[in-house]
N, CA, C and O atoms as a GROMACS GRO file, in nm:
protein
  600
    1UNK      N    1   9.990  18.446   9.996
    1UNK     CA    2  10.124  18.416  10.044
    1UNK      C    3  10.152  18.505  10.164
    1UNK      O    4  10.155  18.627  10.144
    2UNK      N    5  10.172  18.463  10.278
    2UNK     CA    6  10.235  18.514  10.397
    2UNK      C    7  10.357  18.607  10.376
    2UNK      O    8  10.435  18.606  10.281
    3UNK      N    9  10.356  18.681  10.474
    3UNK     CA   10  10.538  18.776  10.506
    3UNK      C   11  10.664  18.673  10.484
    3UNK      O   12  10.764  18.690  10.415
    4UNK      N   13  10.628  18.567  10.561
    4UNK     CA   14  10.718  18.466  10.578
    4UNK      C   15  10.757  18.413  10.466
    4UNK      O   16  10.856  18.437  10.397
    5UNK      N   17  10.690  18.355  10.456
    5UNK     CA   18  10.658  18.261  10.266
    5UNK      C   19  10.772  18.412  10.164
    5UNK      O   20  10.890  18.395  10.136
    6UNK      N   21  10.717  18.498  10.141
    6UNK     CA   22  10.758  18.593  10.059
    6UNK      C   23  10.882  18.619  10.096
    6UNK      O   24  10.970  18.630  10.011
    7UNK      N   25  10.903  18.629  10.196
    7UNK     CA   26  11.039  18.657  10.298
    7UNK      C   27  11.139  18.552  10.222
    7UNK      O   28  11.226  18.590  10.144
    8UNK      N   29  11.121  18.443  10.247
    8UNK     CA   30  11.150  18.306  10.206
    8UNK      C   31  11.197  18.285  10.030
    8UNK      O   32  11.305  18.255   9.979
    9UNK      N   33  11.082  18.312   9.981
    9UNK     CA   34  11.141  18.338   9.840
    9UNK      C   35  11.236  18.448   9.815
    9UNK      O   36  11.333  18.428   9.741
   10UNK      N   37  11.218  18.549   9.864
   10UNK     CA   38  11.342  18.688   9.847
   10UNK      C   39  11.464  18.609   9.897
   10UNK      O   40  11.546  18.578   9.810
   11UNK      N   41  11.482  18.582   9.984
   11UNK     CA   42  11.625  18.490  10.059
   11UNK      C   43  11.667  18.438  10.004
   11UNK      O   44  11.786  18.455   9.977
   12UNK      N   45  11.575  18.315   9.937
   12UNK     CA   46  11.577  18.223   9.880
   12UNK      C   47  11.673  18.203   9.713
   12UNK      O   48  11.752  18.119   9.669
   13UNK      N   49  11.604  18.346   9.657
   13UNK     CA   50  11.654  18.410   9.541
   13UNK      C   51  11.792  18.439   9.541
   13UNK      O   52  11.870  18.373   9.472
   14UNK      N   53  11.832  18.540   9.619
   14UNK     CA   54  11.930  18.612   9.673
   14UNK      C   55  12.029  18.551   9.700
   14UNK      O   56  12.135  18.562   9.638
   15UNK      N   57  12.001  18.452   9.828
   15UNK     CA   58  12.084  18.335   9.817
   15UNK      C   59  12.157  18.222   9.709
   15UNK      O   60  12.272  18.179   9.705
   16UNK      N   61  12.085  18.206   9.658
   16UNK     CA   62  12.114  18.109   9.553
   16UNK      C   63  12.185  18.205   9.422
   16UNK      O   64  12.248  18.146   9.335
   17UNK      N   65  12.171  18.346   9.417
   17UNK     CA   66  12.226  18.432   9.298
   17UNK      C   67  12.418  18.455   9.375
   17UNK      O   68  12.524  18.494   9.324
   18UNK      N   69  12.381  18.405   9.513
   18UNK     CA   70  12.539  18.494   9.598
   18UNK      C   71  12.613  18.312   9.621
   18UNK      O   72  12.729  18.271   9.622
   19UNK      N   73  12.524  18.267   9.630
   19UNK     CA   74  12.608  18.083   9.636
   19UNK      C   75  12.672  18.099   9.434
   19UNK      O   76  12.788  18.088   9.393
   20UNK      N   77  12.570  18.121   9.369
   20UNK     CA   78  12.612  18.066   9.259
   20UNK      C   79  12.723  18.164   9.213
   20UNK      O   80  12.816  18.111   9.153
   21UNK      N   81  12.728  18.300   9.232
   21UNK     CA   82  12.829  18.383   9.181
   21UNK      C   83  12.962  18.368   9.277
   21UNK      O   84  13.074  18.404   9.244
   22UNK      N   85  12.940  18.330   9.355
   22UNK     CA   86  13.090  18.246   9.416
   22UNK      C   87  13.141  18.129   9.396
   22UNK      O   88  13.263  18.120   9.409
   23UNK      N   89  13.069  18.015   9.360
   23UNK     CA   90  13.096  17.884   9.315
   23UNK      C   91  13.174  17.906   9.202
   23UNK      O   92  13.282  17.848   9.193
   24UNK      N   93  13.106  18.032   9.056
   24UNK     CA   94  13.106  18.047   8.930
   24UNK      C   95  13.257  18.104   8.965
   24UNK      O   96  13.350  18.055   8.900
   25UNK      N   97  13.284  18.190   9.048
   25UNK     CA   98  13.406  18.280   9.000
   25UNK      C   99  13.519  18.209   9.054
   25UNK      O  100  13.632  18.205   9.007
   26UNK      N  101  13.455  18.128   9.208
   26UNK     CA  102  13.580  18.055   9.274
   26UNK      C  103  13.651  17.931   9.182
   26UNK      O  104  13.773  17.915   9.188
   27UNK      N  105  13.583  17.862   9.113
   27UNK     CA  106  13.571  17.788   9.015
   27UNK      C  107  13.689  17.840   8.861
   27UNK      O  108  13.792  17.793   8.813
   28UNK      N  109  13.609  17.945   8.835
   28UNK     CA  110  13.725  17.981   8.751
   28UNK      C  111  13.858  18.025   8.748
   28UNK      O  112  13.902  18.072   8.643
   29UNK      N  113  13.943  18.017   8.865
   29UNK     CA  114  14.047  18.042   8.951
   29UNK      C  115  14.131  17.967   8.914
   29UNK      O  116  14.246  17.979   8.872
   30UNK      N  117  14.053  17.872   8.939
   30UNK     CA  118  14.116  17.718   8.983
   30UNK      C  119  14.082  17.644   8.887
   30UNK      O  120  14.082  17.526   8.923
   31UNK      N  121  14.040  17.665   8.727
   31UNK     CA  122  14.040  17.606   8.644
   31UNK      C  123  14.136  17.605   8.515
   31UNK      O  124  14.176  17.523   8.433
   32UNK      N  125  14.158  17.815   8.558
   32UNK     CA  126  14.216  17.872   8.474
   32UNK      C  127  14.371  17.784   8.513
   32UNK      O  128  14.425  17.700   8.440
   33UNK      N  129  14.420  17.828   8.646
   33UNK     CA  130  14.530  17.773   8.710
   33UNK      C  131  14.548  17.662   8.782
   33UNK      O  132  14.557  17.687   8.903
   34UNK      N  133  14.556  17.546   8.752
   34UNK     CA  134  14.489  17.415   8.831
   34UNK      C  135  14.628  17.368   8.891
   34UNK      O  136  14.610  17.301   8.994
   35UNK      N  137  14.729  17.380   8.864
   35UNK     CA  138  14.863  17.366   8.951
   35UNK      C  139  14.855  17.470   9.085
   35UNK      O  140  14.914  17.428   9.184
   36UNK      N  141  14.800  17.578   9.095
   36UNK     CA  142  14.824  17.669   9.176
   36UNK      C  143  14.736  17.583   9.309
   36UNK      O  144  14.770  17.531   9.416
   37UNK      N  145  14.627  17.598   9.246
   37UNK     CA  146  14.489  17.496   9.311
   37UNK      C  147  14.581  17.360   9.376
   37UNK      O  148  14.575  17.353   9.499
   38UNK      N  149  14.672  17.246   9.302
   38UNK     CA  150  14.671  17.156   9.344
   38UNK      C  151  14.783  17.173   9.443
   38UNK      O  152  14.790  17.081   9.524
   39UNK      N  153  14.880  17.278   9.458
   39UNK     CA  154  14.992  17.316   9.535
   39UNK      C  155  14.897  17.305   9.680
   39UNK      O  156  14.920  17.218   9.763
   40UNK      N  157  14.773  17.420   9.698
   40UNK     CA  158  14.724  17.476   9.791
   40UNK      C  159  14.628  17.317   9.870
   40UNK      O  160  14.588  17.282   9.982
   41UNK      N  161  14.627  17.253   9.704
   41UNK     CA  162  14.549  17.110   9.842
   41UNK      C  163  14.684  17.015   9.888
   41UNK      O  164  14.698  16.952   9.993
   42UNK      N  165  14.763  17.026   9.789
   42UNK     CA  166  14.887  16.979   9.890
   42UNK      C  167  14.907  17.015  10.047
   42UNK      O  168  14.941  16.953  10.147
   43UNK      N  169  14.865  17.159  10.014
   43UNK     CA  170  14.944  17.249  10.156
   43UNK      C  171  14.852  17.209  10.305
   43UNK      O  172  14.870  17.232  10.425
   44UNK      N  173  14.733  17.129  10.216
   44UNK     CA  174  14.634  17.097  10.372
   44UNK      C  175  14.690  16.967  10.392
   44UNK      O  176  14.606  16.909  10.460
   45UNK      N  177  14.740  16.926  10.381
   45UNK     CA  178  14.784  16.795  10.371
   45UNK      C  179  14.691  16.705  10.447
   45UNK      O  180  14.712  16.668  10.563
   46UNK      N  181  14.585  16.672  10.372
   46UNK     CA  182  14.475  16.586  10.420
   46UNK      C  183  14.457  16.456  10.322
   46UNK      O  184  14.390  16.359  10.356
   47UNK      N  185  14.515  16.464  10.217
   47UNK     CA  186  14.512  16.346  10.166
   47UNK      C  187  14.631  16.345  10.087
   47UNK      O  188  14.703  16.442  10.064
   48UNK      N  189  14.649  16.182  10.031
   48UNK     CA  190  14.791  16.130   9.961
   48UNK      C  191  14.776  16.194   9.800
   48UNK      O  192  14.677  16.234   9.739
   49UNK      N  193  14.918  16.186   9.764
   49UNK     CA  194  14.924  16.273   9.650
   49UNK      C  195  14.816  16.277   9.548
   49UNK      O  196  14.765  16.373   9.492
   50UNK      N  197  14.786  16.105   9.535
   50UNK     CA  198  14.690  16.075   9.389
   50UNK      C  199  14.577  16.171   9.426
   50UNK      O  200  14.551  16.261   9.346
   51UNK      N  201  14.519  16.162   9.519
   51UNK     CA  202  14.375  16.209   9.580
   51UNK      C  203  14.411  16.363   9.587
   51UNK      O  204  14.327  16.432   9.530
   52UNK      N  205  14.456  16.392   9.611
   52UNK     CA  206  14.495  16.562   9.598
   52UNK      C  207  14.477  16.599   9.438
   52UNK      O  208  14.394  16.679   9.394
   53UNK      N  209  14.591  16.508   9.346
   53UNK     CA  210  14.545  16.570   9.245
   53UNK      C  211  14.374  16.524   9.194
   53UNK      O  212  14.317  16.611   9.128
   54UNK      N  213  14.308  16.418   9.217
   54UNK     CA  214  14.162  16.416   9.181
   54UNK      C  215  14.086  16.557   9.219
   54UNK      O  216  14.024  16.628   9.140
   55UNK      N  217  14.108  16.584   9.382
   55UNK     CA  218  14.035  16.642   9.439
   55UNK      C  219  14.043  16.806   9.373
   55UNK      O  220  13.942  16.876   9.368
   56UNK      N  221  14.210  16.868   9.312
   56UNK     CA  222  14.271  16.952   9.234
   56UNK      C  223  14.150  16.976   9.081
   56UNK      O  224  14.087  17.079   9.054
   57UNK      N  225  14.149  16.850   9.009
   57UNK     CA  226  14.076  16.848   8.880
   57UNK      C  227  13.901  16.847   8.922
   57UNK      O  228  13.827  16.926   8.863
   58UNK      N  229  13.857  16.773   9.001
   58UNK     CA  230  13.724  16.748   9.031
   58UNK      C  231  13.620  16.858   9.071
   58UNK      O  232  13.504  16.877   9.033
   59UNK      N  233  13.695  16.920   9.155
   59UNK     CA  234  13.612  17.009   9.267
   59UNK      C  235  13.609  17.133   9.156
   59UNK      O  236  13.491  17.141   9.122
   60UNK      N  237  13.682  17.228   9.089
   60UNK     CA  238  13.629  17.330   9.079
   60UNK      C  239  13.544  17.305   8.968
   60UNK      O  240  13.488  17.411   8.937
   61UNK      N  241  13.500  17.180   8.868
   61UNK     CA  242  13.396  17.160   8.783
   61UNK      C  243  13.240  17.104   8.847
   61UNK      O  244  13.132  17.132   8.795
   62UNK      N  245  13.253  17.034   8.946
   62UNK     CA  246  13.211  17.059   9.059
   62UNK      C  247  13.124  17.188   9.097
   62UNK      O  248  13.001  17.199   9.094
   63UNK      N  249  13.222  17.286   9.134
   63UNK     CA  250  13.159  17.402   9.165
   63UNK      C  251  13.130  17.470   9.034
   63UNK      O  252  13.026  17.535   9.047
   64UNK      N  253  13.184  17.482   8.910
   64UNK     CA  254  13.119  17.537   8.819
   64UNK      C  255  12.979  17.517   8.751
   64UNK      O  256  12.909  17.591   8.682
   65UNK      N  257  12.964  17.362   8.808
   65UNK     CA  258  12.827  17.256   8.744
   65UNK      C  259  12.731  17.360   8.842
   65UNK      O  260  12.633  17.419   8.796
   66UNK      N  261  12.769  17.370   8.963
   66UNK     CA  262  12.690  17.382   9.080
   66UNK      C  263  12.625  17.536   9.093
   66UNK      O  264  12.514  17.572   9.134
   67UNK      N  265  12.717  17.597   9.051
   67UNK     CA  266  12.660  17.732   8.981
   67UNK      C  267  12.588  17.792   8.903
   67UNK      O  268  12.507  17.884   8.913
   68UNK      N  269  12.643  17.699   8.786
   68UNK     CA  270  12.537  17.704   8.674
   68UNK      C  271  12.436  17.694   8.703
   68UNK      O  272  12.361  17.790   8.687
   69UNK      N  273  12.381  17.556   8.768
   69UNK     CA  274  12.212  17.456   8.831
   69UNK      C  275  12.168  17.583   8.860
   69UNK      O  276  12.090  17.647   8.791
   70UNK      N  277  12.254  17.645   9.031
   70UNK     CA  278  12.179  17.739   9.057
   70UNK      C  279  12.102  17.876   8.996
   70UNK      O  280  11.991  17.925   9.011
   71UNK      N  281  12.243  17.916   8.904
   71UNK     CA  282  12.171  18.055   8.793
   71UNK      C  283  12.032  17.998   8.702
   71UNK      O  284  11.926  18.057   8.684
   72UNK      N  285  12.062  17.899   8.667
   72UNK     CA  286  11.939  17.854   8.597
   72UNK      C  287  11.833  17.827   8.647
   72UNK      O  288  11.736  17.824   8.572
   73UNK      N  289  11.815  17.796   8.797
   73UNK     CA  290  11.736  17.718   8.813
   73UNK      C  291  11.675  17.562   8.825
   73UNK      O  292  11.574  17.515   8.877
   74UNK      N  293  11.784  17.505   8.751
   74UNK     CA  294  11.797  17.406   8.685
   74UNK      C  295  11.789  17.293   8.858
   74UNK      O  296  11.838  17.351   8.956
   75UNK      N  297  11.733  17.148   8.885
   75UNK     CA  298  11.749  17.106   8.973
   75UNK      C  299  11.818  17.155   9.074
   75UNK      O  300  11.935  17.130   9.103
   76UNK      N  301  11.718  17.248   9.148
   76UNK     CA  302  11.782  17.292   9.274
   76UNK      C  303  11.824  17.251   9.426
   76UNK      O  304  11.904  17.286   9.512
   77UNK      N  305  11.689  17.127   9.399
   77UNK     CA  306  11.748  17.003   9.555
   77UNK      C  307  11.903  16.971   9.519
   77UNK      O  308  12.003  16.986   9.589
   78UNK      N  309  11.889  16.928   9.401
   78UNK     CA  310  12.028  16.839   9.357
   78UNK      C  311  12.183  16.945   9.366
   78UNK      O  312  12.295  16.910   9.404
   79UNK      N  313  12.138  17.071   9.320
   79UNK     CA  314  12.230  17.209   9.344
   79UNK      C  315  12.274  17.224   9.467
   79UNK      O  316  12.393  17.227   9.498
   80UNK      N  317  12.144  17.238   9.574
   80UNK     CA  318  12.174  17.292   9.683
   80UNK      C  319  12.268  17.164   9.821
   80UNK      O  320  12.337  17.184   9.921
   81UNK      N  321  12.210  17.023   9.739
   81UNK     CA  322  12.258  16.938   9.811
   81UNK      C  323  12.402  16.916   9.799
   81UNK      O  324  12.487  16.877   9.879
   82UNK      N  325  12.406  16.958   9.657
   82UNK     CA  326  12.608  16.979   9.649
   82UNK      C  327  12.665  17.084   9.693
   82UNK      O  328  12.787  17.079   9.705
   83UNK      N  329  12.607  17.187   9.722
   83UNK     CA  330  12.663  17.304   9.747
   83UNK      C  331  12.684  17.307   9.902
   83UNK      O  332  12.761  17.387   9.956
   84UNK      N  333  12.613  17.213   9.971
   84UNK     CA  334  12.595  17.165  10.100
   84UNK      C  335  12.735  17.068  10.119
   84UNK      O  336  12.803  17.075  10.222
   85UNK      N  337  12.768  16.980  10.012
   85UNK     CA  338  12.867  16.892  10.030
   85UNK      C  339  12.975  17.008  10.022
   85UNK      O  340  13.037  17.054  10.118
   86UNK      N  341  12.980  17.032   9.934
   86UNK     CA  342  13.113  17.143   9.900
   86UNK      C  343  13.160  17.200   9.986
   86UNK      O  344  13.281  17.198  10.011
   87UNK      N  345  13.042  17.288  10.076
   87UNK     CA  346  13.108  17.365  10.194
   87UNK      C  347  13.116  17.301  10.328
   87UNK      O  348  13.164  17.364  10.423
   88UNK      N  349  13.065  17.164  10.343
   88UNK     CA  350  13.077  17.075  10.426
   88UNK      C  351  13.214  17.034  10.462
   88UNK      O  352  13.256  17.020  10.577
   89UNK      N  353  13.303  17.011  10.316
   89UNK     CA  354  13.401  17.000  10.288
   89UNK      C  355  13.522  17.096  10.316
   89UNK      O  356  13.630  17.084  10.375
   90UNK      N  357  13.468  17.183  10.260
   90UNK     CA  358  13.583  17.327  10.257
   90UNK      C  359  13.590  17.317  10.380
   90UNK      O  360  13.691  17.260  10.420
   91UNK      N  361  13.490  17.366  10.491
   91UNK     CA  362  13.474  17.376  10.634
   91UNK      C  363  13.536  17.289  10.721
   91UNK      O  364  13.584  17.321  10.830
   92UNK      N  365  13.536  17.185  10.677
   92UNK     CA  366  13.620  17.084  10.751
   92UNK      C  367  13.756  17.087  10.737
   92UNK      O  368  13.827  17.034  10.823
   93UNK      N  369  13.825  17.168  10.593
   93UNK     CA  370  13.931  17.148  10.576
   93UNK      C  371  14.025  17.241  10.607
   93UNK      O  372  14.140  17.227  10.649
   94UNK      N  373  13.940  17.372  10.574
   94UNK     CA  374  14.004  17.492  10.654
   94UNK      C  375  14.006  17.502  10.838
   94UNK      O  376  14.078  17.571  10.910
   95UNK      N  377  13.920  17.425  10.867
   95UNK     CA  378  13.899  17.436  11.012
   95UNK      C  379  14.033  17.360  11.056
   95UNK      O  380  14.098  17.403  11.151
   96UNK      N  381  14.072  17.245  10.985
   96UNK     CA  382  14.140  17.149  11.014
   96UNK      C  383  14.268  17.227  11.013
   96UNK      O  384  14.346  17.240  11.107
   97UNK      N  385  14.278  17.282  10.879
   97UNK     CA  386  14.400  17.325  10.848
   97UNK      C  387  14.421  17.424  10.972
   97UNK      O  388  14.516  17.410  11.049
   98UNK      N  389  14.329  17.519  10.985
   98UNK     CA  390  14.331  17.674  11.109
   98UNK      C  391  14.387  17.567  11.284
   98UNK      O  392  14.474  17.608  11.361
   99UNK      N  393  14.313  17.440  11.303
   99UNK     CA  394  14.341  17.435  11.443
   99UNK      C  395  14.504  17.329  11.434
   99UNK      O  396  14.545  17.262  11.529
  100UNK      N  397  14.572  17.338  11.299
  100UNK     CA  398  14.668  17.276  11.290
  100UNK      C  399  14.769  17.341  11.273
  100UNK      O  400  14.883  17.296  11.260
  101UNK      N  401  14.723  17.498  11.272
  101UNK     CA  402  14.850  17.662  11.242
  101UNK      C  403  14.927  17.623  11.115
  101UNK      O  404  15.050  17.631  11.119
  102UNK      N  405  14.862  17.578  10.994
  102UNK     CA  406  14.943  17.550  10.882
  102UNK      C  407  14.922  17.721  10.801
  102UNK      O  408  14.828  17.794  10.770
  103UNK      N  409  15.056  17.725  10.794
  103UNK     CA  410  15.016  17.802  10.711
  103UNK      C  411  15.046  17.799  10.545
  103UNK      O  412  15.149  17.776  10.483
  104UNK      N  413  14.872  17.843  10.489
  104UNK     CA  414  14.870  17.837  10.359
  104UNK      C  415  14.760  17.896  10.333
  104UNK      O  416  14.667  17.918  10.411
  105UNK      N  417  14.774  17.936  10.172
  105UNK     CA  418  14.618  17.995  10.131
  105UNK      C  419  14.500  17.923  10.099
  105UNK      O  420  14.496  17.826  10.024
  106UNK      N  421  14.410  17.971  10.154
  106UNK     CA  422  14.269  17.944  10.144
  106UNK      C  423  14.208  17.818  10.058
  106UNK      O  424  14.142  17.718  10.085
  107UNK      N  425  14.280  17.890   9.910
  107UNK     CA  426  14.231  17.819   9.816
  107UNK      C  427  14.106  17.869   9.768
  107UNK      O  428  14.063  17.835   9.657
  108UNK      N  429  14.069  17.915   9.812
  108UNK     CA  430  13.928  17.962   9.760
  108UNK      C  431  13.897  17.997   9.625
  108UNK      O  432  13.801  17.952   9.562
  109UNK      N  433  13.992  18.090   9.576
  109UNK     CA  434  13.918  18.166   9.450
  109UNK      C  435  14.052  18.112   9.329
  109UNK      O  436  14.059  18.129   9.207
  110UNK      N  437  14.138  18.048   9.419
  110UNK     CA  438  14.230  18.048   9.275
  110UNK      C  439  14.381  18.118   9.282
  110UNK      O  440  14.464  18.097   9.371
  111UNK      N  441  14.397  18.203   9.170
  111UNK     CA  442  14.492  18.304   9.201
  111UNK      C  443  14.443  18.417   9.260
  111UNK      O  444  14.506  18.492   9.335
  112UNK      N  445  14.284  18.434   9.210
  112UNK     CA  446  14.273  18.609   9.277
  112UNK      C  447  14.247  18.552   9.458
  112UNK      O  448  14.191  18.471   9.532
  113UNK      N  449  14.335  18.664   9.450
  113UNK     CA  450  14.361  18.761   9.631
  113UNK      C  451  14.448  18.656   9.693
  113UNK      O  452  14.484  18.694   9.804
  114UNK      N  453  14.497  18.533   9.663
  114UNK     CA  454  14.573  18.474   9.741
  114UNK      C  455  14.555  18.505   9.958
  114UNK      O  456  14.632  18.546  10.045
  115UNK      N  457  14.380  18.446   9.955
  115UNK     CA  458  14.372  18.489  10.052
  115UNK      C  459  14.445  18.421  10.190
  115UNK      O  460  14.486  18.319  10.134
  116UNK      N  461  14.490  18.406  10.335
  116UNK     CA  462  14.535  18.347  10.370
  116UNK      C  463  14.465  18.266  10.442
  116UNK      O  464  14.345  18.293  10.431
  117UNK      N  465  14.489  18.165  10.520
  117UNK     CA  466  14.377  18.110  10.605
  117UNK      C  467  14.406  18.188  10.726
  117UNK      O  468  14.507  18.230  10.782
  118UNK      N  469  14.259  18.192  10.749
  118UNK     CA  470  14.279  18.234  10.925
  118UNK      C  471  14.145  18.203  10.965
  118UNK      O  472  14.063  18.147  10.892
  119UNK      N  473  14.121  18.249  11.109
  119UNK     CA  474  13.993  18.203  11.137
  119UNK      C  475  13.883  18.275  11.040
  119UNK      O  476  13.772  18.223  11.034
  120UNK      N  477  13.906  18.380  10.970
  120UNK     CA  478  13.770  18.478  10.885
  120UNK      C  479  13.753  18.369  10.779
  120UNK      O  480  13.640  18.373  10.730
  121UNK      N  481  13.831  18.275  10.732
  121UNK     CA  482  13.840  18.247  10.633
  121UNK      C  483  13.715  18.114  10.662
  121UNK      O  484  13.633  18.072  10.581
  122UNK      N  485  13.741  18.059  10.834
  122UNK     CA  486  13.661  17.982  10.822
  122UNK      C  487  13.524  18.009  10.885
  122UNK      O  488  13.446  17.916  10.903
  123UNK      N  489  13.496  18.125  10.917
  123UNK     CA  490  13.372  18.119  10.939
  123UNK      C  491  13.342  18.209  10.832
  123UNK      O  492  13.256  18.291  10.862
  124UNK      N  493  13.384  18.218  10.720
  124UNK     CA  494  13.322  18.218  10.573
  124UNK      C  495  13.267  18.111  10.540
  124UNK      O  496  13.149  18.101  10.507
  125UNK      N  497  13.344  18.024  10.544
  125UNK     CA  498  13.319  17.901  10.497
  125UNK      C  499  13.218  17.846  10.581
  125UNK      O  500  13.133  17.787  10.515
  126UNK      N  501  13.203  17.846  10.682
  126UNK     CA  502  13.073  17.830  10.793
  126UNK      C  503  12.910  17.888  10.735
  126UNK      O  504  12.802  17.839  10.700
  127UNK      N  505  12.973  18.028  10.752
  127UNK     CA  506  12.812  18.098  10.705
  127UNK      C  507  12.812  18.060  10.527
  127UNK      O  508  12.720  18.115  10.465
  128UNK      N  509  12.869  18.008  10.479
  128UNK     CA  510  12.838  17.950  10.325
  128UNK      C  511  12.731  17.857  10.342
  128UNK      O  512  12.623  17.864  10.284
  129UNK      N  513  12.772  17.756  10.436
  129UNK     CA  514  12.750  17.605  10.447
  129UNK      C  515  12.596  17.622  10.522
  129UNK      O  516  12.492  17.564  10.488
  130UNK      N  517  12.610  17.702  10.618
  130UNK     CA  518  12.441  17.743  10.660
  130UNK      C  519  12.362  17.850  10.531
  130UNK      O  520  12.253  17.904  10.551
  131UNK      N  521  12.411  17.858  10.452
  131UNK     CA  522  12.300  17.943  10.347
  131UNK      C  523  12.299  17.811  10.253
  131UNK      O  524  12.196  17.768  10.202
  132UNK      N  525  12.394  17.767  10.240
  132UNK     CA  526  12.367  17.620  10.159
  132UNK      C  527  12.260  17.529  10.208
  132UNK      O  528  12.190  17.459  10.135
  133UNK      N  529  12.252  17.536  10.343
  133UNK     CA  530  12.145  17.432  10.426
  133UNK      C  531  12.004  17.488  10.427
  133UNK      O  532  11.903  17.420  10.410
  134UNK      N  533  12.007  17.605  10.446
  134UNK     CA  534  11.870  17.690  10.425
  134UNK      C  535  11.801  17.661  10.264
  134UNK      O  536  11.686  17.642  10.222
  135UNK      N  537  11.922  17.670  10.206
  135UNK     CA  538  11.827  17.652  10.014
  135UNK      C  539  11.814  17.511  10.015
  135UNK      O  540  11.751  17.462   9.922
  136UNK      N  541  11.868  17.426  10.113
  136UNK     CA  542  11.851  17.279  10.104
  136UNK      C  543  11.709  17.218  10.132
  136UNK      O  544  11.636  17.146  10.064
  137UNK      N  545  11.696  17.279  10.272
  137UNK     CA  546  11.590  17.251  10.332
  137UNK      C  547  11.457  17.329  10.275
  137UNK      O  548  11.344  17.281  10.281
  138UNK      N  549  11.493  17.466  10.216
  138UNK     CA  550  11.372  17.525  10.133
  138UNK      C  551  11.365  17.463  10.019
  138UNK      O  552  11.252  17.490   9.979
  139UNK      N  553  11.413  17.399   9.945
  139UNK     CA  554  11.364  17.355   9.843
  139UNK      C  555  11.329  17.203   9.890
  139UNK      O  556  11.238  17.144   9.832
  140UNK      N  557  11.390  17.146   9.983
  140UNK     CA  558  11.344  17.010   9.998
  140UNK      C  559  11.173  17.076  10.044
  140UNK      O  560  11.105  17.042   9.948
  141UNK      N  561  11.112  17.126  10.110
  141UNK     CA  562  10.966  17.221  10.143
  141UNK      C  563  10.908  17.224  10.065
  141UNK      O  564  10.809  17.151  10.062
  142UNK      N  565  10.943  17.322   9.941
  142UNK     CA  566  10.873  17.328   9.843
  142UNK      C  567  10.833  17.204   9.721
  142UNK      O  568  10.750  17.214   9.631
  143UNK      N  569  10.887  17.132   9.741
  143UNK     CA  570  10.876  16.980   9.683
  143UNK      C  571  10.763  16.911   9.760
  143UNK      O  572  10.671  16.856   9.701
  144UNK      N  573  10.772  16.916   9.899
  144UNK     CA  574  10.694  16.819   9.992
  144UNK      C  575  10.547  16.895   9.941
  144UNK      O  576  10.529  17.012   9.905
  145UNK      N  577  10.471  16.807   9.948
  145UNK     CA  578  10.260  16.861   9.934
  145UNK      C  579  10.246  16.858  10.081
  145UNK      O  580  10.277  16.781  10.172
  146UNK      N  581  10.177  16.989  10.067
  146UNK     CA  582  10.109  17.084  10.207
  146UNK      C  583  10.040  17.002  10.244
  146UNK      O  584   9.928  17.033  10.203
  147UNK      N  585  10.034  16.897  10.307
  147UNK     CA  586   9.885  16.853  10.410
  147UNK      C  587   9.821  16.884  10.510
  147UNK      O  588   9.753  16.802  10.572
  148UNK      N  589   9.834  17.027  10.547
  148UNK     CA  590   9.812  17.099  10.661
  148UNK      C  591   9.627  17.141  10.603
  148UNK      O  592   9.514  17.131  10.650
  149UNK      N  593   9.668  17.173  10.518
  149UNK     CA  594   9.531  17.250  10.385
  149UNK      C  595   9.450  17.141  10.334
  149UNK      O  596   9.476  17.042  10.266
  150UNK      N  597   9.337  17.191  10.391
  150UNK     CA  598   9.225  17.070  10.334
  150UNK      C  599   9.092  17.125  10.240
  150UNK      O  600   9.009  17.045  10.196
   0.00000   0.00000   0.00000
């Protein structure tokens, strides 16, 4: 195994232990308190009431499923490809919300830290979505057969 290769798995690890312990905790926030959660998707006002509350109940089981996969191990294309949607999502919504000066919280974790939006908030959500794409594309790799090696 190469520097790279090894490099790759350490990241790889690491990554997926810091995606899943944020999914796991952001998740429980917003499960414990799911009115608080559905106030804060109100506050982006990106979709009509019904869909707010789906998006309120859906998403942080969602991210709790998505956590789990990852701690376990458990289908990690399928993990990393949601974890890819998720912050695809967030990213779009905080960005939306930031170049629209709404102000409201994050949403992120729930009740803890009631963080606010601002721009940190979205290039959190940015560098999430590129460590999400990296475990995407490494595990889509490790699936594919080497035909380089004969």
């Amino acid at each position: 195994m190469s520097v790279w290769e090894r490099v790759g798995v350490v990241f790889g690890a690491c990554a997926r232990v810091v995606l899943a312990a944020i999914l796991i905790s952001a998740s429980a926030g917003k499960i414990m308190h799911p009115h608080d959660f559905l106030r804060v998707v109100y506050q982006y006002e990106i979709c009509e009431q019904r869909y707010a509350l789906l998006v309120a109940v859906v998403v942080p089981f969602v991210e709790l499923v998505s956590g789990m996969f990852l701690v376990m191990g458990w289908h990690l294309g399928g993990a990393a490809l949601t974890c890819c949607g998720l912050f695809a999502v967030f990213f779009a919504a905080t960005t939306s919300a930031y170049l629209r000066h709404l102000k409201t919280d994050c949403g992120c974790f729930g009740l803890v830290g009631h963080l606010p939006l601002s721009g940190w908030t979205v290039l959190v959500d940015a560098f999430l979505l590129v460590i999400s794409l990296f475990l995407l594309f490494y595990y889509m790799n490790l699936r594919r057969p080497n035909t380089t090696e004969r």
